[in-house]
C-alpha positions as CSV (number, residue, x, y, z in Angstrom):
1,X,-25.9,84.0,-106.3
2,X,-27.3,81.8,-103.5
3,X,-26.5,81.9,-100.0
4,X,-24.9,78.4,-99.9
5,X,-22.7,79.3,-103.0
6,X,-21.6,82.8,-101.2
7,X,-21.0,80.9,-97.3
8,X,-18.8,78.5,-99.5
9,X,-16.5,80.5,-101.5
10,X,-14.6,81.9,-99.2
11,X,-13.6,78.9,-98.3
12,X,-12.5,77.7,-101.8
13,X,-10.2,81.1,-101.8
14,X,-8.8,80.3,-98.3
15,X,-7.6,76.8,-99.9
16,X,-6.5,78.4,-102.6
17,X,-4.7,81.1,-101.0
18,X,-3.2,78.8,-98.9
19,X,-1.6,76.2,-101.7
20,X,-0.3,79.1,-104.1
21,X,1.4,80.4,-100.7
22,X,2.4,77.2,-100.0
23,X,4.0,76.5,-103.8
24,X,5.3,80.2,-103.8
25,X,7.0,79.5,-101.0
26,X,8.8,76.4,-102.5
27,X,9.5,78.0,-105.7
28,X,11.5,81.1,-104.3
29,X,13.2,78.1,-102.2
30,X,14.7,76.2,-104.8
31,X,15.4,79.3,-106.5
32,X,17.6,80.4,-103.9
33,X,19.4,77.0,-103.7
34,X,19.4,77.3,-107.7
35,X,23.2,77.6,-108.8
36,X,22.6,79.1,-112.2
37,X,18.9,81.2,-111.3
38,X,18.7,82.8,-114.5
39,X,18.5,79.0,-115.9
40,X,15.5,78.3,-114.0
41,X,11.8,79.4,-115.5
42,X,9.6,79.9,-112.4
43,X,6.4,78.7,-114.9
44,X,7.4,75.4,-114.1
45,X,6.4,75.7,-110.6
46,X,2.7,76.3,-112.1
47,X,2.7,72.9,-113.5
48,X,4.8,70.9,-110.7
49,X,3.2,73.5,-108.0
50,X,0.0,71.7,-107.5
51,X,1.6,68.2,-107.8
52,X,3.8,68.8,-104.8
53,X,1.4,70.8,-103.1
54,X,-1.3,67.5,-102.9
55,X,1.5,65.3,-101.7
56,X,3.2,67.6,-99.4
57,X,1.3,70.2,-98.2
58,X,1.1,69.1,-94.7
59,X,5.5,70.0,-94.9
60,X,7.5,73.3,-94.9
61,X,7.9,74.3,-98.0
62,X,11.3,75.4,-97.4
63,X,13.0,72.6,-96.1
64,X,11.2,70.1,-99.1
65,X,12.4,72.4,-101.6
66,X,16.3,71.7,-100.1
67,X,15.4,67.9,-99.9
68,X,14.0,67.6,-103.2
69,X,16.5,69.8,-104.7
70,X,18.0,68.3,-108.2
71,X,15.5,66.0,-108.1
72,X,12.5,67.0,-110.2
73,X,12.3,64.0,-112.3
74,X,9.8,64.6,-115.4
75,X,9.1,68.2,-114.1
76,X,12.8,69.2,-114.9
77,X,11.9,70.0,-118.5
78,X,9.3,72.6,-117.4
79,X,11.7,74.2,-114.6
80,X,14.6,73.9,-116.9
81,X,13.5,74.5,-120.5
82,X,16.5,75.3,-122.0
83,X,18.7,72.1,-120.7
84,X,18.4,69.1,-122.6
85,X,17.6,66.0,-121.1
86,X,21.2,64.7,-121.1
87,X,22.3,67.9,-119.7
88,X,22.9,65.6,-116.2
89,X,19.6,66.7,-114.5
90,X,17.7,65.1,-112.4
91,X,15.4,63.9,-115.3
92,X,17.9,61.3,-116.8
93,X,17.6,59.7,-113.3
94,X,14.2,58.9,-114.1
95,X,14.7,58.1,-117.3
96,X,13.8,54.1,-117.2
97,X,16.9,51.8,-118.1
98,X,16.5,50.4,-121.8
């Protein structure tokens, strides 16, 4: 290992740290807001984690995951495997008008 590559990767891992805080923080969130928890798979936060995590990193966690609440669009079927799409999710709301 180089001396560049070791001086940088701590600084990958601090990033990193810092956004899987960041999306575990938002996860636990909306699972506490989540009326039926048991419904919920928390893998789905592995695939919609990072997404959120580009956009709004810079927010508390907390209070996005109460905005955003019900609304998780195309992410729903990962959070929510077992509901169908017409289940009256928040992913027929993003379902384009035909």
């Amino acid at each position: 290992m180089s001396t560049s590559e070791r001086t940088t990767s701590p600084a990958r891992n601090h990033a990193l740290a810092e956004a899987l805080a960041w999306i575990s923080k938002f996860a636990h969130a909306w699972k506490a807001i989540e009326p039926a928890p048991h419904s919920l798979s928390i893998d789905g936060f592995i695939i919609w984690g990072p997404v959120l995590y580009e956009k709004h990193g810079s927010e508390d966690p907390v209070e996005l995951a109460a905005q955003l609440y019900g609304k998780s669009g195309e992410y729903s079927r990962y959070l929510y495997p077992d509901r169908s799409s017409q289940s009256g999710d928040a992913l027929s709301t993003f379902t384009p008008k035909v």
